[in-house]
N, C-alpha and C positions, 0 to 999 in steps of 0.2 A: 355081679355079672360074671360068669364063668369065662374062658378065654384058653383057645387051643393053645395047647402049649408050643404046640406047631406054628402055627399064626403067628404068635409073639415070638418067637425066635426069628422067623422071618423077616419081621416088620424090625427086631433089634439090629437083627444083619446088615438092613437095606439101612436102616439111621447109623450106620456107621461107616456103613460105605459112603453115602449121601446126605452131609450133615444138612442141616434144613438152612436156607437161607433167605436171612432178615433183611427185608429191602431197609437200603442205606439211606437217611434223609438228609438230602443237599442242604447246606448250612444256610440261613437266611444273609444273603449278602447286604452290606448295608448301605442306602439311599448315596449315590454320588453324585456331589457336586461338580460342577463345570471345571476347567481347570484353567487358570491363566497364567501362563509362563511370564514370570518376568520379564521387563526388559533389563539385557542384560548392559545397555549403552549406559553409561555412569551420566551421573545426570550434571548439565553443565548450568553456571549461573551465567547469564547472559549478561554481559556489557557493553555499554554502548561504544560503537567505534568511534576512530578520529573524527570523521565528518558528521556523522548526527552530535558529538561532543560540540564539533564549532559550530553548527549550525543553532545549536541550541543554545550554545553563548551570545551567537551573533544574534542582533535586536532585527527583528522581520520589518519589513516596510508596510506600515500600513494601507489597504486599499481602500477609497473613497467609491461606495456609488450613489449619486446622485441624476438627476434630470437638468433640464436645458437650464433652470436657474438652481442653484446651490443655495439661493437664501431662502427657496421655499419652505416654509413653513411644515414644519412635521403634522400640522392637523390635518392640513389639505390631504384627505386621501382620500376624496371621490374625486373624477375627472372634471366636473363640476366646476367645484373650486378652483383646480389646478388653469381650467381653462380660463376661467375669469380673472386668475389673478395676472395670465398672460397677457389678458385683454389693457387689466391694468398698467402692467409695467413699460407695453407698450405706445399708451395713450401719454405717462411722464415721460419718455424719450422722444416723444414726438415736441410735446410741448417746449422743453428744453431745446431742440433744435432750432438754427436763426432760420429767419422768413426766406422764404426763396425768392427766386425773383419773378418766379411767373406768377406769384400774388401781386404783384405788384400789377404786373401784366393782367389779369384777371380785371382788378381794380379799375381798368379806365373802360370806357364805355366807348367802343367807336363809330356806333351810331348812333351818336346822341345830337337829337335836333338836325339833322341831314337835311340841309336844304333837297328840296323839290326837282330843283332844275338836275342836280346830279343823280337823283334816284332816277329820275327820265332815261338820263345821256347816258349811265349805267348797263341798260337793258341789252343783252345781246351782242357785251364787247367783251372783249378773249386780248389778250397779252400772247403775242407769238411770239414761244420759246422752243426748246425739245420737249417742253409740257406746258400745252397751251391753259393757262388760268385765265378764269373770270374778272373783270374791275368790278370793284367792291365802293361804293361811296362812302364815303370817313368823313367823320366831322368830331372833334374834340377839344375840350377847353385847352385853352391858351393862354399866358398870362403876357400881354403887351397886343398890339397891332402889327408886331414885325417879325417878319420869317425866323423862327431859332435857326440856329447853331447847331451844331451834329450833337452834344452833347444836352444841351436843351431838349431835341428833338426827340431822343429815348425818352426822357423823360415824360415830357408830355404824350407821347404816344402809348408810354406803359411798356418796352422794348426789355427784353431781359437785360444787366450789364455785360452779359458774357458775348454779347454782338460782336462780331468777327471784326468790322466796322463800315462805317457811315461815310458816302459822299455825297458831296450835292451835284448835280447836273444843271444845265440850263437845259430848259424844254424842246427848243430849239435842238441841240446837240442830240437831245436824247430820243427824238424822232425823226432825223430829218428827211425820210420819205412822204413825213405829213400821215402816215398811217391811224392819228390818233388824236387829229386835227379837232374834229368833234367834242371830246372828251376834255382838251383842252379851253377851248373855245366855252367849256359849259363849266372847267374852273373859272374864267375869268368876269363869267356873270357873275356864281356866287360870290365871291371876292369883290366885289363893284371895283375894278381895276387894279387891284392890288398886284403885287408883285407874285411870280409864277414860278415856281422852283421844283426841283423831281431828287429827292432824296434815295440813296440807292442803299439798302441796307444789305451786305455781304454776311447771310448767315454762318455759309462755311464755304470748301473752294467751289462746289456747283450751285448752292441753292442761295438765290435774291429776290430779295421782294421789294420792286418800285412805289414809292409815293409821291402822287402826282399833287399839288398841292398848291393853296393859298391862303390868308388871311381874311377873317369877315371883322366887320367892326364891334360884334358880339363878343369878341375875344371867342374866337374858334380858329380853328386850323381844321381844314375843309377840302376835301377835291374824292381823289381814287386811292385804292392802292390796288395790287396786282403781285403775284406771285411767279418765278420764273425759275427754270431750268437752265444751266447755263452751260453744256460742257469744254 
């Protein structure tokens, strides 16, 4: 290929005024990872202080929890159980307790065999107190033909011991407007003459309950009682 010599001196000129330039290739940087600064706090071995030292010498008190009885049984654990064995524990402390006295009281029967004539004379009489009560006809075994004793008379009647206590009255005294004449007059049939006495028993300082009373020859103690207010 031929080539002006004009040309190439031209083109040598311009390459030497304007040497050619070679694009530069940026170095491949290489992959960085994350950077974590130390820390620069020195690092401490921890000890325990005074008080976690004595706390951890000293022996802890143990805690108990339990339900209403501590002897329960670890297997009881349905409610089930737990409530029956209540039922049980309850039923031995009952028996184990002494009789009371209102069993006793329970025990006697005070309408047993109630003559006639009293059930009658009964009907529509009231005892006037600050609370007017009904006469009640009473009839109860008796051991003898002759009025007890205030101590006897609990007895036989079924009266709790813890009675405040017990007087006797004469009939007479203990009515003497005659208000109760009736009532009277219908012990002294029952009783075919026997003696006639009104037992006062002071439950506490207001409440008394009168028994108007006789003997039959059944071995009974026989008449009213009546309950009173007293203030």
């Amino acid at each position: 290929m031929l080539t002006c010599p004009r040309l190439a001196r031209s083109a040598a000129r311009q390459a030497s005024i304007f040497p050619r330039q070679i694009p530069r290739q940026t170095p491949r940087q290489p992959s960085r990872q994350p950077f974590t600064q130390p820390s620069r706090q020195p690092s401490r071995q921890t000890s325990p202080s005074l008080g976690q030292t004595y706390l951890a010498n000293t022996p802890q008190p143990t805690l108990y929890t339990s339900r209403l009885f501590s002897s329960t049984p670890n297997s009881m654990s349905s409610d089930d159980a737990y409530a029956a064995f209540l039922d049980k524990a309850n039923q031995d402390v009952g028996s184990d307790a002494p009789a009371s006295t209102s069993s006793n009281k329970a025990s006697v029967n005070h309408q047993q065999d109630v003559p006639k004539v009293l059930v009658s004379a009964a009907q529509d009489q009231f005892y006037v107190s600050d609370a007017d009560e009904p006469f009640v006809a009473v009839a109860v075994p008796l051991k003898g033909e002759k009025l007890p004793t205030e101590d006897d008379f609990i007895k036989a009647a079924g009266l709790p011991q813890s009675t405040s206590s017990i007087s006797i009255l004469d009939p007479i005294d203990w009515d003497r407007s005659g208000q109760y004449k009736a009532l009277l007059d219908a012990v002294r049939e029952a009783g075919e003459g026997n003696d006639v006495r009104v037992y006062k028993v002071q439950q506490d300082s207001t409440r008394v309950e009168y028994w108007l009373v006789t003997t039959t020859s059944k071995g009974q103690l026989v008449g009213f009682k009546a309950k009173a207010i007293e203030s």
